[in-house]
C-alpha positions in Angstrom: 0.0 0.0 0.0 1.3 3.6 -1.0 2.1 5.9 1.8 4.3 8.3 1.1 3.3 10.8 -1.6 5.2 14.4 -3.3 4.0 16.3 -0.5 3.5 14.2 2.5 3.3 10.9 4.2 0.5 8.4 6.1 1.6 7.0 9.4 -0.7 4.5 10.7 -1.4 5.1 14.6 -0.8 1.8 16.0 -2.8 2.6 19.7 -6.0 2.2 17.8 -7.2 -1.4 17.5 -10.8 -1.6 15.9 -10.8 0.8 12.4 -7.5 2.0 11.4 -6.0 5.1 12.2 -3.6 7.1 9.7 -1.5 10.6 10.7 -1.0 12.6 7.6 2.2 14.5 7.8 4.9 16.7 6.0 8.4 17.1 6.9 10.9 14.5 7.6 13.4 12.6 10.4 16.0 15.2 9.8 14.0 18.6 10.1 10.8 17.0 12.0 7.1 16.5 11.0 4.4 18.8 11.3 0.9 16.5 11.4 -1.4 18.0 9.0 -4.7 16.0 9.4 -6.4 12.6 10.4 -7.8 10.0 7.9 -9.9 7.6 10.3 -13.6 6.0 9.8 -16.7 8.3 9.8 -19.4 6.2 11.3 -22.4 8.3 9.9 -20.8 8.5 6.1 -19.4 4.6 7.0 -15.9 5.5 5.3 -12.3 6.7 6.0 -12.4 11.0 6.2 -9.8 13.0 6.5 -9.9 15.3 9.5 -7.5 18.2 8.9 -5.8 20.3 11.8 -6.2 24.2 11.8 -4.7 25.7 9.1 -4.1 22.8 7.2 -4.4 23.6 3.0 -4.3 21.8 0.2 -3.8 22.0 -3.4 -5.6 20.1 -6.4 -2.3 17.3 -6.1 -2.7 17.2 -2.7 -6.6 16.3 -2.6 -5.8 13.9 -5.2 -3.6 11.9 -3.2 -5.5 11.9 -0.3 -8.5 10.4 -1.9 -6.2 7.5 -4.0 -5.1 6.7 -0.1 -8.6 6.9 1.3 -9.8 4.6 -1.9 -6.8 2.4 -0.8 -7.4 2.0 3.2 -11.1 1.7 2.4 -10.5 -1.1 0.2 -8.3 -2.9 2.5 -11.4 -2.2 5.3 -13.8 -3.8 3.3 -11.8 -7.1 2.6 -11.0 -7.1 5.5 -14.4 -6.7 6.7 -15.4 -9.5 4.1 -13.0 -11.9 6.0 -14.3 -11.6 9.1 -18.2 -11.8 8.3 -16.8 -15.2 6.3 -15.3 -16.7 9.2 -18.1 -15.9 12.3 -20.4 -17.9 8.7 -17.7 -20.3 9.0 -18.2 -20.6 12.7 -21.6 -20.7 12.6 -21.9 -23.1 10.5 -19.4 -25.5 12.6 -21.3 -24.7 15.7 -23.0 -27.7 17.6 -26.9 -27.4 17.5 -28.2 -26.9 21.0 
């Protein structure tokens, strides 16, 4: 999966366990990194979002790449998602009778 685009990068925050978490940022190790925003799930819209921070702009590239990551994580979500619904069937379908 790409992360790391002209202007800035995806971290993935590994704290968060249930729907991923991504920090977008700018900079690098050498001169530091400035966190411009937050792509994580938006339960009403049921898709990733990206919540910027104040004062965070960007240009027509910029929007571009955010939404071919978004399209990325969110496919990743769904398979995932797919896999899991397929193995509680699969479980259920083991399950003694009671």
């Amino acid at each position: 999966m790409k992360t790391e685009y002209k202007y800035f990068s995806f971290v993935k925050d590994k704290s968060v366990i249930k729907a991923a978490v991504w920090r977008c940022r700018r900079g690098s190790d050498i001169v530091g990194y400035k966190v411009l925003g937050t792509v994580k799930w938006h339960k009403r819209w049921r898709q990733y979002c990206f919540f910027p921070e104040p004062d965070t702009v960007l240009n027509v590239v910029c929007l571009e790449d955010m939404g071919h990551f978004i399209k990325q994580i969110s496919v990743v979500q769904r398979e995932f998602d797919k896999g899991v619904a397929e193995e509680a069937d699969r479980k259920a379908a083991l399950a003694p009778d009671v």
